[in-house]
C-alpha positions as a printed Julia matrix, in Angstrom:
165×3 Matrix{Float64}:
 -40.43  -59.21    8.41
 -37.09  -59.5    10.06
 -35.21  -59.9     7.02
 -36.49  -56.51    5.75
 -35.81  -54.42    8.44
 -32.56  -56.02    8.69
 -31.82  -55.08    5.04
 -33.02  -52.02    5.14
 -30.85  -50.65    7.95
 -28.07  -52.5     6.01
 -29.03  -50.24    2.99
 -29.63  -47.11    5.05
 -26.1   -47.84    6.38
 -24.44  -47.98    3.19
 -25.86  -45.26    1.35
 -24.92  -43.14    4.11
 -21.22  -44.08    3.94
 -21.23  -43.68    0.9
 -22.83  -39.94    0.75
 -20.6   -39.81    4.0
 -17.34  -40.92    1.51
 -18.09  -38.17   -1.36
 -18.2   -35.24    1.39
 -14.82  -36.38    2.62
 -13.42  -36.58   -0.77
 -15.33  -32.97   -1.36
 -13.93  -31.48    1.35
 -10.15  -32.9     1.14
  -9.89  -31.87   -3.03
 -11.01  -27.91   -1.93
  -8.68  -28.11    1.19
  -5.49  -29.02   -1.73
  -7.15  -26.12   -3.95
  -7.39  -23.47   -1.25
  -3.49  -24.67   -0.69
  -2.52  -24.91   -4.54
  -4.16  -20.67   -4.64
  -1.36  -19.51   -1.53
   1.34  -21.37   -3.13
   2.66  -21.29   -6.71
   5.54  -22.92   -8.42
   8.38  -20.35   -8.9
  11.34  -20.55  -11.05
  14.79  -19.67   -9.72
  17.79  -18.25  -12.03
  18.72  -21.58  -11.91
  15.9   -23.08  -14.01
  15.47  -25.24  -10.96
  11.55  -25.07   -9.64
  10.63  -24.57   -5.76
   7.72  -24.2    -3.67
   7.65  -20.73   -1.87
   4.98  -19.1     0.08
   2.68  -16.65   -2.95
   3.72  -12.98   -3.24
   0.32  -11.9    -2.98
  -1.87  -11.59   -0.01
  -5.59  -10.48   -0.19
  -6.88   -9.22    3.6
 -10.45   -8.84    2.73
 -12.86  -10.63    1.56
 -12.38  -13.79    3.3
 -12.99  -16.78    1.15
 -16.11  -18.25    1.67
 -17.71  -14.81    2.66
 -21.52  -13.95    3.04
 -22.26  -10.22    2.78
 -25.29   -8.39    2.29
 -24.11   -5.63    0.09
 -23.51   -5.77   -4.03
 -20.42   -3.76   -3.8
 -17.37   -4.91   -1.99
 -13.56   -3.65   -1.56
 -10.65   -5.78   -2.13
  -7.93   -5.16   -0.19
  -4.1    -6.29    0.04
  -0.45   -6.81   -0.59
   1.35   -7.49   -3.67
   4.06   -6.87   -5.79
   5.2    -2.79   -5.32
   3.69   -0.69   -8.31
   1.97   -3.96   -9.77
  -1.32   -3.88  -11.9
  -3.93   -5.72  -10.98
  -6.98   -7.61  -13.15
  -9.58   -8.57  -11.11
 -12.06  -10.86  -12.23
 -15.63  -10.75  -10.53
 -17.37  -13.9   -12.48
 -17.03  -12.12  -15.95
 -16.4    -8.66  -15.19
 -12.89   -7.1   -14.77
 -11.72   -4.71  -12.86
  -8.26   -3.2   -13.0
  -6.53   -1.76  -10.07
  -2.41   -0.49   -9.25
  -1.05   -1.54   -6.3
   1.83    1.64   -4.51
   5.29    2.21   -4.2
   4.55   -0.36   -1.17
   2.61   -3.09   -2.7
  -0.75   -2.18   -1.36
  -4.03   -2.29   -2.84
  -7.64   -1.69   -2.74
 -10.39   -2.06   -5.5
 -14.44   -1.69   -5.25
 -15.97   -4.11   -7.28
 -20.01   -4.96   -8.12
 -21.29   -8.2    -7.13
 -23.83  -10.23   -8.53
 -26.91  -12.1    -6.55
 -25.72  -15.77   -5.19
 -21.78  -17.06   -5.63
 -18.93  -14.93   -7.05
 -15.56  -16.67   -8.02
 -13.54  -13.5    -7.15
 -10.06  -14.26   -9.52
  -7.25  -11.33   -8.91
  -3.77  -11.44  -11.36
  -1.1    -9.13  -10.0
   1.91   -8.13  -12.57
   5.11   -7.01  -11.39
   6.57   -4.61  -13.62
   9.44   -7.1   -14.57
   6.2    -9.57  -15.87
   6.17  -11.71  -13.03
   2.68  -12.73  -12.27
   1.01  -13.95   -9.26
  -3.06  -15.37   -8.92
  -5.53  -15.64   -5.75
  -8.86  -17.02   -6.26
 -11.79  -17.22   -3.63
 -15.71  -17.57   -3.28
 -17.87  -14.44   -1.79
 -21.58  -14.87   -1.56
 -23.86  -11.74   -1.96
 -27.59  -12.44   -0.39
 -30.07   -9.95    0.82
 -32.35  -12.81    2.27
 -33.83  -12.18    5.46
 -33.87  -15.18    8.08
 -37.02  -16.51    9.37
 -35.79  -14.42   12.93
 -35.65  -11.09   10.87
 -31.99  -11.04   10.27
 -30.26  -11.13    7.43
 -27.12  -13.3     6.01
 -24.3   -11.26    7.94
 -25.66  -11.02   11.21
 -27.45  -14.14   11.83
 -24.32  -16.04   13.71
 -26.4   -16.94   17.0
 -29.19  -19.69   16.02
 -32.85  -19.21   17.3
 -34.27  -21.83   19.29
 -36.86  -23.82   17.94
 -40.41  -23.81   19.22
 -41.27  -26.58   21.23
 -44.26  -27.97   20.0
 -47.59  -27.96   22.15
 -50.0   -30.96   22.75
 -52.54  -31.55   20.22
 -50.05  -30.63   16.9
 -50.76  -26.08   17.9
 -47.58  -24.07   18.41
């Protein structure tokens, strides 16, 4: 009897390093991607290639969003009088950034994940790319609230003698 419990805890150990191991690695490969999207490989005059920090900045949506509404505005900074193709899953939208380099775009979004991809072109060609994850939900919360405004956690009941609530 010994021996079994003693092999399965061994077991129950392992497997859970293991699951433990492949949401490291999970984690670690999106951190690099998230890092690969804000910085691109430019080439000088030169011909000579060099890491520097991406002309394009979205402000809003955050990667990783959750928001309860299907249509949401992209905002941010870019090359000046660039055009923009935004890609909501398969959909495109196109928008022109001002004299400034600021832009803004309204764009539908579908139920569940949405891989939000936006290409800016400078006029002289050069391109730049920013790619993150918004979720759209409408699901309500067993508290009532929905996705957005559910950052405060409900207690759980405590349970009452004899298996009642």
């Amino acid at each position: 009897m010994k021996k079994e419990v003693v092999f399965a805890i061994a077991l129950g150990a392992i497997v859970g390093l293991v699951i433990t191991f492949g949401i490291y690695t999970a984690n670690k490969a999106l951190q690099q991607r998230r890092e690969e999207t804000t910085t691109t490989q430019v080439q000088d005059t030169k011909g000579s290639s060099e890491n520097e920090p991406s002309a394009m900045r979205i402000y809003a949506p955050e990667d990783g969003s959750l928001v309860d509404k299907d249509t949401l505005q992209i905002s941010g900074v870019t090359f000046p009088n660039a055009t923009l193709a935004i890609y909501v899953n398969d959909a495109l939208y196109i928008a022109t950034a001002d004299a400034k380099g600021n832009f803004s775009a309204e764009v539908k979004l579908g139920a569940g994940s949405n891989v939000i991809t936006s290409i800016a072109t400078a006029p002289d060609g050069t391109q730049e790319r920013d790619a993150r994850l918004v979720v759209f939900s409408t699901a309500n919360l067993d508290d009532g609230t929905t996705a957005t405004n559910s950052a405060k956690p409900k207690a759980s009941p405590t349970p009452k003698p004899g298996g009642t609530q």
